[in-house]
C-alpha positions in Angstrom: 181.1 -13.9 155.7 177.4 -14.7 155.5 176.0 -11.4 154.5 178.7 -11.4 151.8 177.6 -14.7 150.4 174.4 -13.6 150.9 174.9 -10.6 148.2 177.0 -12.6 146.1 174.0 -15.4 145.4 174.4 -18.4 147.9 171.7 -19.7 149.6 171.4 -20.1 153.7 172.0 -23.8 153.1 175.1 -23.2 151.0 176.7 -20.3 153.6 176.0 -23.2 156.8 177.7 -25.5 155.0 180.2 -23.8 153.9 180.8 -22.5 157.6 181.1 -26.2 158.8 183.6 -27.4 156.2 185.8 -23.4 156.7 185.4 -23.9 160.6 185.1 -27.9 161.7 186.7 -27.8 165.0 184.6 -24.0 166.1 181.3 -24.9 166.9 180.7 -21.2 167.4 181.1 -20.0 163.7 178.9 -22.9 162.1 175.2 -21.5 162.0 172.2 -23.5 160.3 170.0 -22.3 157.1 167.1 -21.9 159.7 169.0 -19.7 161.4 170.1 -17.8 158.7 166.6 -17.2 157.2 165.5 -16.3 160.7 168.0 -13.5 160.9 167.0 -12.5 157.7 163.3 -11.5 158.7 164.5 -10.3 162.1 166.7 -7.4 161.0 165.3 -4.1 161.3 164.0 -2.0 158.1 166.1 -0.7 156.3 168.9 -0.9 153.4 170.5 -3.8 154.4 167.6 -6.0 155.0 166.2 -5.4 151.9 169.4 -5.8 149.9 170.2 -9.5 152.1 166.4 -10.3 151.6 166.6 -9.4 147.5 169.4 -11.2 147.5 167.2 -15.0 148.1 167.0 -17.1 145.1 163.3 -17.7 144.6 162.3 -20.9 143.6 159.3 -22.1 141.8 156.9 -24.9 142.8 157.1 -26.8 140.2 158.9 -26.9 136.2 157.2 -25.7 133.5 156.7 -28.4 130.8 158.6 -27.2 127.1 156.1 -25.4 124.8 154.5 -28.5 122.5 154.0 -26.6 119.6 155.9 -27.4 116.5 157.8 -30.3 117.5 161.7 -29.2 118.1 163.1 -32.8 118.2 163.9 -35.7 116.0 164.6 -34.3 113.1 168.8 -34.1 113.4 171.1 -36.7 111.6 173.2 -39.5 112.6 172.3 -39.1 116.2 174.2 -40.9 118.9 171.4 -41.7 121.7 172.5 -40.9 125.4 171.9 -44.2 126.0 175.2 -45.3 124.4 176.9 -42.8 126.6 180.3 -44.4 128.8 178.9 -45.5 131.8 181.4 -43.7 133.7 179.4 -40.3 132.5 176.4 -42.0 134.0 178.3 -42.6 137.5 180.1 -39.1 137.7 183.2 -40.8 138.6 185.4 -39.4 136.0 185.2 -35.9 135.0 185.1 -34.5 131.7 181.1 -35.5 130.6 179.3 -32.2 129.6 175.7 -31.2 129.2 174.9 -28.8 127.0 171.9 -26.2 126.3 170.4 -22.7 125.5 169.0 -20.4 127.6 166.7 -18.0 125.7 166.2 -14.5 125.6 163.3 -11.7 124.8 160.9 -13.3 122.4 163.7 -15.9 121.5 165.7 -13.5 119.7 168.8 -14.2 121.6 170.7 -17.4 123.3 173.0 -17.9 125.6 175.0 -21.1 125.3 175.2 -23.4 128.5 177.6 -25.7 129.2 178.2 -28.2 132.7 180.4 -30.4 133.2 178.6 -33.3 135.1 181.5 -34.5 137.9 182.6 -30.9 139.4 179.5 -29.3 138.1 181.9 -26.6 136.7 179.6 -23.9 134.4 180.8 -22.6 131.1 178.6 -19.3 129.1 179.1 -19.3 126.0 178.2 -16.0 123.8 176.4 -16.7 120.5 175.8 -14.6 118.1 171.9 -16.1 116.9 170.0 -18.3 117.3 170.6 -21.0 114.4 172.9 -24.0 114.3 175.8 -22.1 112.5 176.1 -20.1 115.9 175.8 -23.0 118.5 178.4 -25.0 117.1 180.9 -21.7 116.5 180.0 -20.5 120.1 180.1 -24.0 122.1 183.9 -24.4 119.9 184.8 -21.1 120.6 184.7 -22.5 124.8 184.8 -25.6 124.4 188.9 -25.7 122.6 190.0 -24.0 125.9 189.2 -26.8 127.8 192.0 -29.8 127.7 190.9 -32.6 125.6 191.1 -35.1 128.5 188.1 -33.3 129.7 186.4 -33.2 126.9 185.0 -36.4 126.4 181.3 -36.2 125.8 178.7 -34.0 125.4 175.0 -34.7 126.0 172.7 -32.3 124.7 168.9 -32.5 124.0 167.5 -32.7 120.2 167.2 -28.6 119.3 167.5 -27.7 116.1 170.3 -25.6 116.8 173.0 -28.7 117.2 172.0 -29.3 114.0 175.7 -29.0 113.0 176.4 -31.2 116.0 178.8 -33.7 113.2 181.1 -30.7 112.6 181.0 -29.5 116.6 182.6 -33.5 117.0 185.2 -33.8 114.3 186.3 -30.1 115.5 186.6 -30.4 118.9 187.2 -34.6 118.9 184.2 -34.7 121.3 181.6 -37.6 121.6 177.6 -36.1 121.4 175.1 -37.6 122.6 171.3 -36.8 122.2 168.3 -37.4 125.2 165.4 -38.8 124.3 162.6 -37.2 123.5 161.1 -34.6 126.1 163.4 -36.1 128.5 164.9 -32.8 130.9 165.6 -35.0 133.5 168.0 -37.2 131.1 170.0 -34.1 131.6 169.1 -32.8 134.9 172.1 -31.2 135.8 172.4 -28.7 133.1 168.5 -28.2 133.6 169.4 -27.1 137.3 172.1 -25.3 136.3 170.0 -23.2 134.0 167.5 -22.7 136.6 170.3 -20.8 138.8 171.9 -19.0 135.9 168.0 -17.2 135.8 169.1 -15.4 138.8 171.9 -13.3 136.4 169.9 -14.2 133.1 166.2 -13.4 133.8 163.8 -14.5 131.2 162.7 -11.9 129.0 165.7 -10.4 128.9 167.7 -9.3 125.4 170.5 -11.6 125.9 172.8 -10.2 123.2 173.7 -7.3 125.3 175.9 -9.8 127.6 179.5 -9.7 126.3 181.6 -12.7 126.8 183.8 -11.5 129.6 180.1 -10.4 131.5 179.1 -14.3 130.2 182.7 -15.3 132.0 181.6 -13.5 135.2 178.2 -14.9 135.7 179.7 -18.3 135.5 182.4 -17.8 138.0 179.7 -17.0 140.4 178.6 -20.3 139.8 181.9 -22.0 140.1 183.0 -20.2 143.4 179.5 -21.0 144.8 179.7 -23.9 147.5 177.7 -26.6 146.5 175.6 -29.4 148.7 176.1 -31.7 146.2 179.9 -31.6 146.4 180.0 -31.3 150.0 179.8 -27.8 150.0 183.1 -27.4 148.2 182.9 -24.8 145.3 182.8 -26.7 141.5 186.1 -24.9 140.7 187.8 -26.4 144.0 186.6 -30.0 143.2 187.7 -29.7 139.5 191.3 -28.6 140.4 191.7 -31.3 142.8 190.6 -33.6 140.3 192.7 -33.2 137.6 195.8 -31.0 139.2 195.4 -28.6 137.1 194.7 -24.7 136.8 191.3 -24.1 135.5 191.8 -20.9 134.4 192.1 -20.9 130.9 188.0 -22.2 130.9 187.7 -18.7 131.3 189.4 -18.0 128.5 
């Protein structure tokens, strides 16, 4: 089980606490991250070690800050500010709030559409076919529709140029959108740290127009079979079903 996980992108801390929550009463099959990591640098040379140890996420020290040139923000219409946003988005107790965002490509030539859902932590890619607004709002619609309008209550995205067309993406999908202020990531942290883990399948610098949308689908089921501190170490596709009794399939679509 661990080396699997391992391969498949969990962390130590994820594969010991998914162990505990798999095995609570067997005392024998849990194992902590320290251990894990230990065994990793123990193992002999060879393929294995090398593939379990390529395998880590690496995290950096710190965020890099937005590029400050030409100032991307403020300049959309008839924005909703996030802080009008339900309270009940702000608490995660009801599911159904989304962030949104766009991961960039090679030379921002190319975008991938990013979409969490803020209770279960549930991840949706969504293919675009440019960079402009025209493609944002066809390629978050093109996902979004799938998803049941009960859980599509609200959307909070930051002030890109590319939801330009964010009035049309609300009428169409009967969504709420809010906006974070100003050079605010942490106003939408969980998409921010979602897009930090989707760099281990989407590295920067990378010509993201290549990905198809069923390859887009697969990344993010990664994501949503992952187990998750946060959630107790239950997997965002677990915690959604249980939620709302219902199959999530079709957010695959």
């Amino acid at each position: 089980m661990t080396q699997t996980h391992l391969v498949q992108g969990c962390s130590p801390e994820q594969i010991a606490g998914r162990l505990q929550r798999a095995y609570p009463d067997d005392m024998s099959k849990h194992l902590s991250a320290e251990t894990i990591y230990a065994g990793l640098y123990v193992l002999p040379r060879g393929t294995l070690r090398s593939e379990l140890r390529a395998a880590l996420r690496q995290a950096r020290k710190a965020r890099r800050p937005r590029a400050r040139g030409t100032d991307r923000r403020g300049q959309l219409p008839n924005m909703t500010p996030m802080a009008k946003r339900p309270a009940e988005a702000v608490t995660r107790t009801v599911p159904g709030h989304w962030e949104g965002d766009l991961i960039k490509g090679a030379r921002n030539g190319s975008v991938v559409g990013t979409l969490v859902e803020r209770t279960t932590r549930l991840v949706i890619l969504a293919r675009m076919e440019g960079t402009d607004a025209t493609s944002a709002r066809q390629g978050f619609t093109k996902k979004l529709r799938h998803v049941p309008a009960a859980l599509r209550k609200t959307l909070t995205y930051d002030r890109g140029k590319e939801m330009a067309e964010h009035e049309q993406l609300a009428r169409r999908l009967a969504i709420q959108i809010f906006f974070a202020d100003p050079y605010s990531p942490w106003q939408r942290g969980t998409n921010e740290n979602t897009n930090s883990l989707l760099r281990q399948y989407l590295p920067k610098g990378t010509d993201l127009s290549g990905y198809t949308q069923r390859e887009l689908n697969a990344i993010a089921h990664r994501l949503n079979t992952r187990p998750r501190k946060c959630l107790n170490f239950a997997t965002p596709l677990e915690v959604h079903a249980h939620l709302r009794h219902y199959s999530p399939v079709a957010l695959g679509t």
